[in-house]
ROZADREN-732042 format. One record per atom (N, C-alpha, C): residue in one letter; atom name; x negated, y, z. Coordinates in nm, 4 decimals. Layout:
N
{site A,CA,{X,Y,Z}}
...
# end
This chain:
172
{site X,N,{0.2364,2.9980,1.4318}}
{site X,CA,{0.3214,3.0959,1.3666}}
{site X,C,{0.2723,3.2367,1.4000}}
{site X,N,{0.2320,3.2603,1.5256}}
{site X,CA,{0.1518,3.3738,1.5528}}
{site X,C,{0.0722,3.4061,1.4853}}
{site X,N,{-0.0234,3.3222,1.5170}}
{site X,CA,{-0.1854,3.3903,1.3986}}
{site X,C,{-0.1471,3.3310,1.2215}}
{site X,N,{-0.0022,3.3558,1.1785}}
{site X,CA,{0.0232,3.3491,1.0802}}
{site X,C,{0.0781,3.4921,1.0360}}
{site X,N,{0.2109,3.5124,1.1538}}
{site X,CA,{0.1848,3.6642,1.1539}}
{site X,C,{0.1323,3.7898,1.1645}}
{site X,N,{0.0128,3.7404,1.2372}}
{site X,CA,{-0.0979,3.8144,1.2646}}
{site X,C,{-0.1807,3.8398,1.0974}}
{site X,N,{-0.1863,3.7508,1.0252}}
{site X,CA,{-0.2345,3.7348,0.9033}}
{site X,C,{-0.1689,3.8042,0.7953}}
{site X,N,{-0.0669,3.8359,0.7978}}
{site X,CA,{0.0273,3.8732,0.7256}}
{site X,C,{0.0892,3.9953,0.8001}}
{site X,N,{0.0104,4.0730,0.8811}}
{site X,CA,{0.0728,4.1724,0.9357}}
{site X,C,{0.2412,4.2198,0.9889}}
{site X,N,{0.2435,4.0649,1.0021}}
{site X,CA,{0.4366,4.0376,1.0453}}
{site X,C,{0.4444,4.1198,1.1600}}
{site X,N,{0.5371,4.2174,1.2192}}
{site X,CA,{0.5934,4.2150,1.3470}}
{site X,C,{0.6592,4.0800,1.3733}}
{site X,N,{0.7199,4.0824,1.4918}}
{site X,CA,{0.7844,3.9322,1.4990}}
{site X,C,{0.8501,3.9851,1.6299}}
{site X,N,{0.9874,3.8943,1.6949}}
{site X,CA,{1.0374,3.9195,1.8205}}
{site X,C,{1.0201,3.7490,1.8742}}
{site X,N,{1.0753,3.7602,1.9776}}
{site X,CA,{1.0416,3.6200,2.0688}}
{site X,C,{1.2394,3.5816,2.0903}}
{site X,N,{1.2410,3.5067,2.0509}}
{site X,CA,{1.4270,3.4207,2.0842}}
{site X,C,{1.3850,3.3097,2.1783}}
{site X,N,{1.4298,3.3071,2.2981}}
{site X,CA,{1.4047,3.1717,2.3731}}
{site X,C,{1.5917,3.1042,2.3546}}
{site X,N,{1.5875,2.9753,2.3199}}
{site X,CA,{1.7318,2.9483,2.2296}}
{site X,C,{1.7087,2.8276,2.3566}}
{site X,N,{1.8565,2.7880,2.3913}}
{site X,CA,{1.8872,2.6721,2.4632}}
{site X,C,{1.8538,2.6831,2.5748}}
{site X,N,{1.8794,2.7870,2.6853}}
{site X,CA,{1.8826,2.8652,2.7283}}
{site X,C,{2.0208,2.7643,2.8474}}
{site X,N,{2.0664,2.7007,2.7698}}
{site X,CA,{2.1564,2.6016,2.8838}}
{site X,C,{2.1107,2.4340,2.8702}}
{site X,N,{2.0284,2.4042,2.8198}}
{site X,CA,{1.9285,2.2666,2.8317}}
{site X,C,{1.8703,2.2652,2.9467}}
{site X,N,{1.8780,2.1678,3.0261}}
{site X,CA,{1.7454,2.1017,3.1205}}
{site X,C,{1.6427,2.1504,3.0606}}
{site X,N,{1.5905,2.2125,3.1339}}
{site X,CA,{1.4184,2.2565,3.1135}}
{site X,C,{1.4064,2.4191,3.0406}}
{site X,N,{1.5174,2.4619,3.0803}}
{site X,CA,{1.4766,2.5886,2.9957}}
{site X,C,{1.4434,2.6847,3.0824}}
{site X,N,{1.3848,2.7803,3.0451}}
{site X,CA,{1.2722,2.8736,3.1589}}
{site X,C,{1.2402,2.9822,3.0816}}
{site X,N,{1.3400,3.0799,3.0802}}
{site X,CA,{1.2552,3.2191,2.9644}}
{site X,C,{1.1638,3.2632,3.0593}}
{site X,N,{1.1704,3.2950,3.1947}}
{site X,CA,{1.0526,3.3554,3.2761}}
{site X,C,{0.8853,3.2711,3.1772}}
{site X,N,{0.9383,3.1506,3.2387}}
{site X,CA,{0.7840,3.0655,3.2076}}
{site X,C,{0.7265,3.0625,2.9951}}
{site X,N,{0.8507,3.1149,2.9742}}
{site X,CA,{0.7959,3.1566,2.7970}}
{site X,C,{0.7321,3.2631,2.7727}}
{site X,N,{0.7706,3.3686,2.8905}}
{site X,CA,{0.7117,3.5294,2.8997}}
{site X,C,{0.5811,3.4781,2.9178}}
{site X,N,{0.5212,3.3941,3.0154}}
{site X,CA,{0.4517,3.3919,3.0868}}
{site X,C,{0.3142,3.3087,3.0024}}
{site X,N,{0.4018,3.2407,2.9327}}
{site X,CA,{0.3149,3.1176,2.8132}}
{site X,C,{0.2704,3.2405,2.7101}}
{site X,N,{0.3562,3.3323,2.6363}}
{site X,CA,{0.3722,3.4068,2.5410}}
{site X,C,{0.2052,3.5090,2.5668}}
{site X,N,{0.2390,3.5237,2.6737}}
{site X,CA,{0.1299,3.6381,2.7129}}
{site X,C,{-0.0035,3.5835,2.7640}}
{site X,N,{-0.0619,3.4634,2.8300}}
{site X,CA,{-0.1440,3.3928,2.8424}}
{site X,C,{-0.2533,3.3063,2.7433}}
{site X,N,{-0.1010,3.2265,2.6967}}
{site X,CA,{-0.1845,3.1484,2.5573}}
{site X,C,{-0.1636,3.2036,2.4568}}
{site X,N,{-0.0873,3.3121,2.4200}}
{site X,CA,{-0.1266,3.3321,2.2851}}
{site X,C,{-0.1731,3.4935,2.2846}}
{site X,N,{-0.2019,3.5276,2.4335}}
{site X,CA,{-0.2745,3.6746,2.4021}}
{site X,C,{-0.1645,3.7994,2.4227}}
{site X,N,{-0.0718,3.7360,2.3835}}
{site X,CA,{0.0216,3.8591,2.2952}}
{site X,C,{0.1158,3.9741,2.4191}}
{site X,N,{0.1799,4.0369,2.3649}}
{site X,CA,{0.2574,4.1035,2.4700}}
{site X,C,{0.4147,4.1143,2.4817}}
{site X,N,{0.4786,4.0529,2.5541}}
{site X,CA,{0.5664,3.9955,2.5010}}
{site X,C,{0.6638,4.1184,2.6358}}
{site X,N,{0.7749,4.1482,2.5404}}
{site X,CA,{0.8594,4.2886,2.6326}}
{site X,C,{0.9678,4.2177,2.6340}}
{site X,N,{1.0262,4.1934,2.7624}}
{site X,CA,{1.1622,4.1604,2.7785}}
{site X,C,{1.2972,4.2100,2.7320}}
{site X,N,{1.3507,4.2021,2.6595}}
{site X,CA,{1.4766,4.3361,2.6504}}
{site X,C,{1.5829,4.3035,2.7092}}
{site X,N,{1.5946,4.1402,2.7511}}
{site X,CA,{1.7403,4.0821,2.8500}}
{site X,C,{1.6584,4.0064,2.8743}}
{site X,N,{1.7579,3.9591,2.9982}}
{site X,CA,{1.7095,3.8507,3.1003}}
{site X,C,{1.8284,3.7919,3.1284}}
{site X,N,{1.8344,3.6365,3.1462}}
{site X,CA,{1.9422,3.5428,3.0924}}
{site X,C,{1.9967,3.5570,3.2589}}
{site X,N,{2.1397,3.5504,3.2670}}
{site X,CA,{2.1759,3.5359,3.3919}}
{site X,C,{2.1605,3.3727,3.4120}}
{site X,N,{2.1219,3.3067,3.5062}}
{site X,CA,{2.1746,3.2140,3.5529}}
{site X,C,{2.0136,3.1110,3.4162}}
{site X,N,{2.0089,2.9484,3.4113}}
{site X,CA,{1.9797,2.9048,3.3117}}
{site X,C,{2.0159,2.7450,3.3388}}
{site X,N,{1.9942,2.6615,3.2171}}
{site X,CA,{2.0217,2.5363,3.2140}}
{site X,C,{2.1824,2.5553,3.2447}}
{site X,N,{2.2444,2.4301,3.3433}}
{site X,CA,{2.3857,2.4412,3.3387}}
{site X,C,{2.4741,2.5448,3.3616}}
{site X,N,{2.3228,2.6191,3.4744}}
{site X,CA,{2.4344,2.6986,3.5708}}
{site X,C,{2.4069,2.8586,3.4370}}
{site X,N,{2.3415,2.8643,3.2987}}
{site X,CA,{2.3618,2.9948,3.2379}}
{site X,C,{2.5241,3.0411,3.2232}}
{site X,N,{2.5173,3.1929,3.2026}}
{site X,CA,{2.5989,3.2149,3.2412}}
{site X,C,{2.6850,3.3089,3.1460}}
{site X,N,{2.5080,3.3948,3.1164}}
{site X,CA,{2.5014,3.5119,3.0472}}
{site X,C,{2.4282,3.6051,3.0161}}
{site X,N,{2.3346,3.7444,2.9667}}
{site X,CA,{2.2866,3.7784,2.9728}}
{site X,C,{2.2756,3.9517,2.9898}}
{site X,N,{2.1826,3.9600,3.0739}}
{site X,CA,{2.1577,4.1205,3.1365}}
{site X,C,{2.0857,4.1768,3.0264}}
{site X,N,{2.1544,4.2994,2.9681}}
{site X,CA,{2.1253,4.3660,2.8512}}
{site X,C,{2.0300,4.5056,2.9138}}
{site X,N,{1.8967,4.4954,2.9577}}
{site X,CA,{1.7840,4.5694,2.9679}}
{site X,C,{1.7962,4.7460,2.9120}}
{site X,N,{1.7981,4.7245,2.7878}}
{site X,CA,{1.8401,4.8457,2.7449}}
{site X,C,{1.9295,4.9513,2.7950}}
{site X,N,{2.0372,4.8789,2.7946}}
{site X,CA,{2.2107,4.9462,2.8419}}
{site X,C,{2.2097,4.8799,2.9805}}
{site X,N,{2.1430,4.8429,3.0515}}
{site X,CA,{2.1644,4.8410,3.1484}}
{site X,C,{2.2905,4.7559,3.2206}}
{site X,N,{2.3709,4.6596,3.1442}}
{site X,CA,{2.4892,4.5747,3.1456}}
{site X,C,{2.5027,4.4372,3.1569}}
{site X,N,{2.5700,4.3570,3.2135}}
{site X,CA,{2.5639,4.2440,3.1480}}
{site X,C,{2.6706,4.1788,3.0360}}
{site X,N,{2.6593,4.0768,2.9614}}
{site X,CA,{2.7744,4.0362,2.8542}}
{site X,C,{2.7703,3.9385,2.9829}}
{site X,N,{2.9113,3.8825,2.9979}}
{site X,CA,{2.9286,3.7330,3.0219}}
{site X,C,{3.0241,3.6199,2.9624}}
{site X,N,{2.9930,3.4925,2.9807}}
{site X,CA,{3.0748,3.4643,2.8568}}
{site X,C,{3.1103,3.3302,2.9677}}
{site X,N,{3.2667,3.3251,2.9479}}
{site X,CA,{3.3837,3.2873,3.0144}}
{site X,C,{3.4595,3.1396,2.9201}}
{site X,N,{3.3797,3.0485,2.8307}}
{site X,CA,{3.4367,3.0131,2.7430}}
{site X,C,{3.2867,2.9003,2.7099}}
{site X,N,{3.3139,2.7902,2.6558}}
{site X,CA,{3.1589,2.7066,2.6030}}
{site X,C,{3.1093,2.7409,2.4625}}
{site X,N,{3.1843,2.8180,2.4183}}
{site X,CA,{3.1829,2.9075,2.2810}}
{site X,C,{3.1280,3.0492,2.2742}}
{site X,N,{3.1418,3.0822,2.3343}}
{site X,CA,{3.0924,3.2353,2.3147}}
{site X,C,{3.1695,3.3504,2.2998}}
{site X,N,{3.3024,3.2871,2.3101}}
{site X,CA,{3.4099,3.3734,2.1877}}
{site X,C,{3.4651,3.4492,2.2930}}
{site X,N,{3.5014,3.4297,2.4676}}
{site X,CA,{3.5472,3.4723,2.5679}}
{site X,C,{3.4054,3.5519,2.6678}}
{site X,N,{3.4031,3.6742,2.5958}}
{site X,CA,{3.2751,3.7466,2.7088}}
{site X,C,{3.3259,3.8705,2.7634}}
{site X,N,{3.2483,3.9040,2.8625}}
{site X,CA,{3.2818,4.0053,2.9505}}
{site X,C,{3.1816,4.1064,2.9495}}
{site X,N,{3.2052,4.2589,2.9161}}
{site X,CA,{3.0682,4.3539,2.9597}}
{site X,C,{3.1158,4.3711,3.1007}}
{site X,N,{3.0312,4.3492,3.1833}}
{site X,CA,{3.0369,4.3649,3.3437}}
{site X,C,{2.8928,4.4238,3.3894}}
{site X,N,{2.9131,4.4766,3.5117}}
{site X,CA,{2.7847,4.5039,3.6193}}
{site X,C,{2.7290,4.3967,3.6223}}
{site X,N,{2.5926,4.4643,3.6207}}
{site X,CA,{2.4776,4.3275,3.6071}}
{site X,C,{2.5232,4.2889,3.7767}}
{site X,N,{2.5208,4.1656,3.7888}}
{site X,CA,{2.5314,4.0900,3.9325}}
{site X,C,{2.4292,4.1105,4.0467}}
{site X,N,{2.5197,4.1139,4.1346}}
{site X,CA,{2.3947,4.2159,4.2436}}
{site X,C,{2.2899,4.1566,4.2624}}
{site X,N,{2.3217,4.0152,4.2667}}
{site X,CA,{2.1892,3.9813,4.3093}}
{site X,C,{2.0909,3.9312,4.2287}}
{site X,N,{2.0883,4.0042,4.0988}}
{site X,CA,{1.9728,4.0378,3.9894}}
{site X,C,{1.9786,4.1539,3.9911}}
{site X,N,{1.9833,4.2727,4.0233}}
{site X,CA,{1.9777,4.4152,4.0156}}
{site X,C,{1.8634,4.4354,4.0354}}
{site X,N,{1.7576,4.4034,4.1755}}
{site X,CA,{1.6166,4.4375,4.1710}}
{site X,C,{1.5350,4.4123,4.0406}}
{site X,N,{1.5622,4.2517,3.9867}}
{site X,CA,{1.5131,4.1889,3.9040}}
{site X,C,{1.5257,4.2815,3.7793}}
{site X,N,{1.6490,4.2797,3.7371}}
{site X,CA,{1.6932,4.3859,3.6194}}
{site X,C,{1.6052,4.4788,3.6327}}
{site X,N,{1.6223,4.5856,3.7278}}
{site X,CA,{1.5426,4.7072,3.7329}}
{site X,C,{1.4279,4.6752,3.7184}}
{site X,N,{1.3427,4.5869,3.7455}}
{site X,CA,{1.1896,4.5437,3.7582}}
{site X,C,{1.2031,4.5946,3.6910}}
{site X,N,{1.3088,4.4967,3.5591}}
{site X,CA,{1.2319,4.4430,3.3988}}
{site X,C,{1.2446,4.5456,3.3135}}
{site X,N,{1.3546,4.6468,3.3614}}
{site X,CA,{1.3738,4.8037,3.3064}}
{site X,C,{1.2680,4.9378,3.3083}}
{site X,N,{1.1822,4.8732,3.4226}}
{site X,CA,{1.0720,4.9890,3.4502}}
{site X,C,{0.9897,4.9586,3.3395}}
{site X,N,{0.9597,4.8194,3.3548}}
{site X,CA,{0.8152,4.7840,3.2658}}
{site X,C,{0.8696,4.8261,3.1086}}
{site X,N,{0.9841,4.7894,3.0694}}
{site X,CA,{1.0710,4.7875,2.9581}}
{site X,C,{1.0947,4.9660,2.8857}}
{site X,N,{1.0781,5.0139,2.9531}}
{site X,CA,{1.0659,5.1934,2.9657}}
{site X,C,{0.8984,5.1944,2.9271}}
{site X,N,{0.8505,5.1231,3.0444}}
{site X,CA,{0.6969,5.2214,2.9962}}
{site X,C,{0.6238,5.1865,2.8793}}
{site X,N,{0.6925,5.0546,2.8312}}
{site X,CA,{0.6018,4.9603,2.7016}}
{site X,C,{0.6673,5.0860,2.5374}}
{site X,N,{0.8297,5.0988,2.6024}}
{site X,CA,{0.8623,5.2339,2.5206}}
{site X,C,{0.7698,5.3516,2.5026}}
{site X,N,{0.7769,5.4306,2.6473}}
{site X,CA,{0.7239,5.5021,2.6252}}
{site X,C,{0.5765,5.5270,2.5992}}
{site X,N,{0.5049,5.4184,2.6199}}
{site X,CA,{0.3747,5.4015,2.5184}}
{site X,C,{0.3451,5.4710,2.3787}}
{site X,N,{0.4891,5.4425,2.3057}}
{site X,CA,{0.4883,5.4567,2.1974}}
{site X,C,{0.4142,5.5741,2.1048}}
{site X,N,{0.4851,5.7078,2.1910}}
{site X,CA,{0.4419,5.8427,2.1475}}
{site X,C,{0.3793,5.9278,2.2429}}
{site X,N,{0.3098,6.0230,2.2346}}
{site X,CA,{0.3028,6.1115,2.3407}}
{site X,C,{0.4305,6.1819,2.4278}}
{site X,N,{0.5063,6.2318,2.2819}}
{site X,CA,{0.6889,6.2710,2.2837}}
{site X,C,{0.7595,6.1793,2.4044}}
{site X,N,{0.7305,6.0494,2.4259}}
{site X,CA,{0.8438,6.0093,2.4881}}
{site X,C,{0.7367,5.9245,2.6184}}
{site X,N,{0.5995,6.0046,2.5631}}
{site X,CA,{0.5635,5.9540,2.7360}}
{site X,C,{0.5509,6.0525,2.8237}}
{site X,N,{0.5888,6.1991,2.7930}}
{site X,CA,{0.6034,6.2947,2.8391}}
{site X,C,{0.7389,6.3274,2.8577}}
{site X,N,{0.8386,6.2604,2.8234}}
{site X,CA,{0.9826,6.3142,2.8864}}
{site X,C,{1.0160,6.1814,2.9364}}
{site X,N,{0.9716,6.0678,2.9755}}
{site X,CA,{0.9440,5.9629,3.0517}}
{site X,C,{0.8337,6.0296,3.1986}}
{site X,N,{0.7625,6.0777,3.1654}}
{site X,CA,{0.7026,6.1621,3.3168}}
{site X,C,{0.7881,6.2608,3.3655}}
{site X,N,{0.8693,6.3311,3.3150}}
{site X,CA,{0.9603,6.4370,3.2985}}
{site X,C,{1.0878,6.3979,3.3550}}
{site X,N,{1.1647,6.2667,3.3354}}
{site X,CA,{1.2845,6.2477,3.3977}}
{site X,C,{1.3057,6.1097,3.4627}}
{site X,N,{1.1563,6.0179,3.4347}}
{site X,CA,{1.1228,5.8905,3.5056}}
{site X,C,{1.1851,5.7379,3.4246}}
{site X,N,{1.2717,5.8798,3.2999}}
{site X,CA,{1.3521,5.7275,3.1930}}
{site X,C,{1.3714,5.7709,3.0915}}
{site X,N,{1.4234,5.6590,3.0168}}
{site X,CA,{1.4640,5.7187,2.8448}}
{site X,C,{1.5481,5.7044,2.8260}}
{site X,N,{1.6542,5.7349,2.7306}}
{site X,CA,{1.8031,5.6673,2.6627}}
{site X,C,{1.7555,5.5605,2.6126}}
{site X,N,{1.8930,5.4792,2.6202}}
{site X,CA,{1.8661,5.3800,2.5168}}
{site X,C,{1.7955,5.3945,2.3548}}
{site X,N,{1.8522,5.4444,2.3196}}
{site X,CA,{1.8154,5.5294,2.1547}}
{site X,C,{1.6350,5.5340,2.1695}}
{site X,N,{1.6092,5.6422,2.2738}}
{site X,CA,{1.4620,5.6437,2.2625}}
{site X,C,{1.3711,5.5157,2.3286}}
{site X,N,{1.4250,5.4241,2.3888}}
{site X,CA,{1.3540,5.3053,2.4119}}
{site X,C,{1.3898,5.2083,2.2927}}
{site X,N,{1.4532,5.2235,2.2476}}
{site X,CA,{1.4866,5.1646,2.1278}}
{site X,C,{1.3753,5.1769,1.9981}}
{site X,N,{1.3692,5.3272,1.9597}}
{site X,CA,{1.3129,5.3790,1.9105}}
{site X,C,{1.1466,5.3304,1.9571}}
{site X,N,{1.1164,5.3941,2.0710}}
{site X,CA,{0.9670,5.3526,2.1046}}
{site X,C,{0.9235,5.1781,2.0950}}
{site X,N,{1.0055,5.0823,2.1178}}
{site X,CA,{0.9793,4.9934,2.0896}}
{site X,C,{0.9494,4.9407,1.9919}}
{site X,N,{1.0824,4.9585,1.8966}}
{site X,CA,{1.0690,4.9696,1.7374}}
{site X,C,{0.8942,4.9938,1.6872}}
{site X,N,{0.8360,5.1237,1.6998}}
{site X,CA,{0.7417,5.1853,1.6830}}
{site X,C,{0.6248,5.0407,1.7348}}
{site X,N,{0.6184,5.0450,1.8823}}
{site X,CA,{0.5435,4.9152,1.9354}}
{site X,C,{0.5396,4.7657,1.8452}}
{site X,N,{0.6299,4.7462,1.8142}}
{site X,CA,{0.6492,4.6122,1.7625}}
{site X,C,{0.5938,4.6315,1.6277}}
{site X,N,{0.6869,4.7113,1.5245}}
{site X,CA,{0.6042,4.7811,1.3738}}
{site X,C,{0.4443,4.7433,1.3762}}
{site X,N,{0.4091,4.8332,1.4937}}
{site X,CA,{0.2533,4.8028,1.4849}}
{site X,C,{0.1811,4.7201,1.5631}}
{site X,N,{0.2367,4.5644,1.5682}}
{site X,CA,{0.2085,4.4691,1.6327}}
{site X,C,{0.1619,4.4906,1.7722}}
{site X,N,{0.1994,4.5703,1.8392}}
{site X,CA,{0.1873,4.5773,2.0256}}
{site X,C,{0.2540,4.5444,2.0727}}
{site X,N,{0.3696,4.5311,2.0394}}
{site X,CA,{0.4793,4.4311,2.1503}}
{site X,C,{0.5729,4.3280,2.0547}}
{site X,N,{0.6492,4.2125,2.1529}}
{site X,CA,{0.6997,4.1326,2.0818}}
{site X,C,{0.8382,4.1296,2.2000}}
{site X,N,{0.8822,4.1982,2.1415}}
{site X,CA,{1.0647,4.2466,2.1697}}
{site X,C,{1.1258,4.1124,2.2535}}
{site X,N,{1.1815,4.0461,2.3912}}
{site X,CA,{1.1843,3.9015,2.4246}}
{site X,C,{1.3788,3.8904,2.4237}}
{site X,N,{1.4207,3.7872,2.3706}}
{site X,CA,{1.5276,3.7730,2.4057}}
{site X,C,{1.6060,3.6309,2.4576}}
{site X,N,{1.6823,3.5837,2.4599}}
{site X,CA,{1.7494,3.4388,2.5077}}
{site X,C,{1.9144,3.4354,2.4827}}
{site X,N,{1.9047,3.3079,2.4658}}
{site X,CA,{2.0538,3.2642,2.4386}}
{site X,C,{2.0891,3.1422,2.4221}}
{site X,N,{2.2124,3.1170,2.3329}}
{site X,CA,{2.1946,2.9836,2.3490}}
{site X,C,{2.2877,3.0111,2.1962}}
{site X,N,{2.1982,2.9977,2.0855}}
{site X,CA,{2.2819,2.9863,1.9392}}
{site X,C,{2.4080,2.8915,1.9403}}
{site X,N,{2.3625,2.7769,1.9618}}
{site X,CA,{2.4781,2.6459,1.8880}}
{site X,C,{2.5747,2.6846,1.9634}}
{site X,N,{2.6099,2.7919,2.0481}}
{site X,CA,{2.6973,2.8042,2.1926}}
{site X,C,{2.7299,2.9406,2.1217}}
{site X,N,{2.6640,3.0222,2.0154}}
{site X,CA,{2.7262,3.1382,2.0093}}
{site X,C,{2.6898,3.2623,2.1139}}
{site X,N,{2.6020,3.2166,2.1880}}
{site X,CA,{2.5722,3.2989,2.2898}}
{site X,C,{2.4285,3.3463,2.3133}}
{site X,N,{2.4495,3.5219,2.2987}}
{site X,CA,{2.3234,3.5945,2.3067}}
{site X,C,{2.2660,3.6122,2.1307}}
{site X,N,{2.3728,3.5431,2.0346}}
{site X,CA,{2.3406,3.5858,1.8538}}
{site X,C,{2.3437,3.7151,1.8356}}
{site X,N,{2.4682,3.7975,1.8832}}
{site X,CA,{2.4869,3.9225,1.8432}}
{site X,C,{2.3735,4.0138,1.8817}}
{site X,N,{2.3006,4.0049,1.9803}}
{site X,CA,{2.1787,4.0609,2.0678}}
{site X,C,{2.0777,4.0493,1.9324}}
{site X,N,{2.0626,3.9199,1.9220}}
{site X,CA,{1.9507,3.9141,1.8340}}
{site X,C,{1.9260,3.9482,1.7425}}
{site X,N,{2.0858,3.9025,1.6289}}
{site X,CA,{2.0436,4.0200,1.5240}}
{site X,C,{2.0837,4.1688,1.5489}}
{site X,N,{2.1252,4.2021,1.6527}}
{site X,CA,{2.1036,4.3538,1.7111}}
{site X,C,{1.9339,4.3887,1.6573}}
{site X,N,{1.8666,4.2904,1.7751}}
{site X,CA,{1.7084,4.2969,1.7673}}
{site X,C,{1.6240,4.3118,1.6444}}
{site X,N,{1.7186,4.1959,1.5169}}
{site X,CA,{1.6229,4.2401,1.4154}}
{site X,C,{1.6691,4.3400,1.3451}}
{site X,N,{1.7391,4.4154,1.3640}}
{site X,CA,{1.7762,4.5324,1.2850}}
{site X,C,{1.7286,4.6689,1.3618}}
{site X,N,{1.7262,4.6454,1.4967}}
{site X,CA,{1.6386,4.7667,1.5786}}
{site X,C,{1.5176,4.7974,1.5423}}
{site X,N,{1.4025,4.5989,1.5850}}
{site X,CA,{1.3175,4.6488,1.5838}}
{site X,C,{1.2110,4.5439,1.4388}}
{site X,N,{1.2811,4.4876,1.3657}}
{site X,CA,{1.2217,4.4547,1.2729}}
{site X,C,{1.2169,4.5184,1.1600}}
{site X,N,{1.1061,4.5323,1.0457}}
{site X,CA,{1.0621,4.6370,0.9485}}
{site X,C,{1.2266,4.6289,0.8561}}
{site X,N,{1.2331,4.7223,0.7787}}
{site X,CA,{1.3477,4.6763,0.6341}}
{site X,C,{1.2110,4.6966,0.5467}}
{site X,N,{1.2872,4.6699,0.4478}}
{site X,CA,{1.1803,4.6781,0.2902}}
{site X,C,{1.1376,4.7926,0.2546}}
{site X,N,{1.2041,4.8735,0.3433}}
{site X,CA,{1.1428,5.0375,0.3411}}
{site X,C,{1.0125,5.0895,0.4242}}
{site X,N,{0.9913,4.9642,0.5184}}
{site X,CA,{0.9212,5.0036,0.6324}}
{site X,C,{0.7165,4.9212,0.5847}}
{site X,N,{0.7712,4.8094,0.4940}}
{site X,CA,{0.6225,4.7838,0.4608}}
{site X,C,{0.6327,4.7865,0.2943}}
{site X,N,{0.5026,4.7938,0.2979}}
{site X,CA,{0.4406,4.7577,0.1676}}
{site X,C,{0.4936,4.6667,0.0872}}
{site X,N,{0.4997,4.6795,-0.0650}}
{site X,CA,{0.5031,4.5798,-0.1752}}
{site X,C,{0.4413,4.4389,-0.1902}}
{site X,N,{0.4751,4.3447,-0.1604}}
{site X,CA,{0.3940,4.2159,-0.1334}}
{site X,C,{0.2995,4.2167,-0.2848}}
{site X,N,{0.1725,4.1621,-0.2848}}
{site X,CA,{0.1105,4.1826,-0.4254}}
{site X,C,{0.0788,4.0228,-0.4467}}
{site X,N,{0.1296,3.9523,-0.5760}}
{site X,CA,{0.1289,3.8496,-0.5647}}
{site X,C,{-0.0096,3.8166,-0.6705}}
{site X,N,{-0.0563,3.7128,-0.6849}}
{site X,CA,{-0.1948,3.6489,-0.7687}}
{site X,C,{-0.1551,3.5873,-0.8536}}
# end
């Protein structure tokens, strides 16, 4: 599907889904994502907890977590990311800033200037990254559960093109 989008000049984001299954591992998808298929894959949340014990997810951007209190999705909480992912979070916020501020000169100079961005402008710089196939936006959840959807299509409306953003498909 990659070197399909690659062919077709797709941006694309990364959904790691099931996210509460035996065997699920968004770390080790980052890790596959960027190895075997080359690519560069930017975290934007990081799942609290995974398999039985998921929980919820740390929203990178805003700096928050959702948690969800319910096997549905329908009972969530915005809370402090949990302390004892805070280093982790922050890691994934530094790298998550600088793949932004890549973007422009503009926002890699008020990224040297105050050491961060708003949401809006990491938003923005990513957007920009992804558009032109340099990054692949990462997220997790668990659909059939309702949990971590709203994020995503957050994601494709942040950082995926509209019909304004490419070209006229030309058909044969």
């Amino acid at each position: 599907v990659l070197r399909q989008a690659d062919q077709y000049n797709g941006p694309r984001i990364a959904y790691v889904n099931k996210m509460d299954i035996n065997g699920a591992d968004y770390y080790r998808v980052e890790k596959m994502i960027s190895e075997r298929l080359g690519a560069n894959p930017v975290p934007i949340e990081l799942p609290i907890g995974k398999e039985e014990t998921f929980k919820g997810i740390i929203d990178l951007i805003h700096m928050e977590a959702e948690v969800y209190y319910d096997d549905l999705g329908k009972d969530f909480r915005k809370e402090p990311i949990p302390a004892d992912m805070v280093d982790l979070a922050e890691e994934y916020r530094a790298k998550l800033v600088e793949e932004a501020a890549s973007a422009s000169d503009e926002l890699m100079e008020k990224y040297f200037e105050n050491g961060d961005l708003s949401a809006e402008e990491i938003i923005q710089g990513l957007r920009v990254r992804c558009l032109n196939m340099e990054a692949i936006p990462m997220l997790c959840g668990s659909s059939y559960k309702n949990k971590g959807v709203q994020f995503l299509l957050d994601a494709v409306i942040n950082f995926l093109p509209s019909p304004l953003d490419v070209d006229n498909v030309k058909g044969v």
